[in-house]
C-alpha positions as CSV (number, residue, x, y, z in Angstrom):
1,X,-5.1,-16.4,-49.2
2,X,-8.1,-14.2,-48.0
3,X,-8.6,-16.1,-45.1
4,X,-4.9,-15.6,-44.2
5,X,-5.1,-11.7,-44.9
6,X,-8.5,-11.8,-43.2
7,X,-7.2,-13.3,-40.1
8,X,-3.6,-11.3,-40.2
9,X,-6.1,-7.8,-40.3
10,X,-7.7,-9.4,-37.3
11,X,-4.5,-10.4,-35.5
12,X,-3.6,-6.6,-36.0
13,X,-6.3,-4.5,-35.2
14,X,-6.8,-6.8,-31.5
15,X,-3.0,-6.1,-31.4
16,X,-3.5,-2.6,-31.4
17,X,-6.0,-2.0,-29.4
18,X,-5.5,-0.9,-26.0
19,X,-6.7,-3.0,-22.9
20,X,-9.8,-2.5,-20.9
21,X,-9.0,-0.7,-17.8
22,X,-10.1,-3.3,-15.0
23,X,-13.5,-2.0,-13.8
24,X,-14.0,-0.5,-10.0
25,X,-16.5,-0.2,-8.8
26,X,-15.1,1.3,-5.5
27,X,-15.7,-1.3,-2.9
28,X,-12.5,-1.9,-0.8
29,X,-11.8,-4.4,1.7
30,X,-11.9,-2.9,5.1
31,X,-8.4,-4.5,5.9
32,X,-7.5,-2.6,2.9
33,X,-8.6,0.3,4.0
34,X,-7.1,0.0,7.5
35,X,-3.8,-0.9,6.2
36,X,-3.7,1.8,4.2
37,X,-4.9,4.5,7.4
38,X,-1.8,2.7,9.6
39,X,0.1,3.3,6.7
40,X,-0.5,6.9,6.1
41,X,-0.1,7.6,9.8
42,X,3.5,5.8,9.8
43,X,4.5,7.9,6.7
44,X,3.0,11.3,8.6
45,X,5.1,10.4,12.3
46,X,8.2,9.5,10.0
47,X,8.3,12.8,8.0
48,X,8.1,14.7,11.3
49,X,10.3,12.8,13.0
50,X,12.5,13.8,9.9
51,X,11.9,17.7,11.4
52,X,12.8,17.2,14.6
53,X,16.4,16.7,14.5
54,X,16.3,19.6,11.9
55,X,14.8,21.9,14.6
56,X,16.8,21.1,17.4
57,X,19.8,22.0,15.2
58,X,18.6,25.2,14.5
59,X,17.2,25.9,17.7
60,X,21.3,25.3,19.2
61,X,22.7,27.3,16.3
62,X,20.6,30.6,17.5
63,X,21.2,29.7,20.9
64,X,24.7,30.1,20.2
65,X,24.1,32.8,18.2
66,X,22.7,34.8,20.5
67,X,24.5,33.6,23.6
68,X,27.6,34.9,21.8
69,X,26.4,38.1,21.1
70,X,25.2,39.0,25.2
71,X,28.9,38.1,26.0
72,X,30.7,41.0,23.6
């Protein structure tokens, strides 16, 4: 019976216990690393590519804007 509660008590407390985070020690793989570059640049050429349709909108609407205000 004490073994049982011995090894139940033992069961439980490496139950409960979190997990070691996984060590770095910083080193990445230089493919790594250039994926992650190309990556970053794609992301930064998509969000302003994003814009651009965004500005020319509002570049026509105060065209407009101010086109119809010369003629009055």
């Amino acid at each position: 019976m004490r073994l049982f509660l011995a090894t139940l008590v033992l069961a439980m407390g490496l139950g409960l216990t979190p997990p070691a985070p996984a060590q770095d020690n910083g080193a990445v793989h230089p493919e790594i690393q250039k994926a992650n570059a190309q990556r970053e640049k794609i992301e930064r050429r998509e969000r302003l590519l994003m814009l651009f349709p965004a500005g020319v909108l509002g570049l026509t609407i105060a065209l407009v804007i101010i086109t119809r205000r010369r003629k009055k």
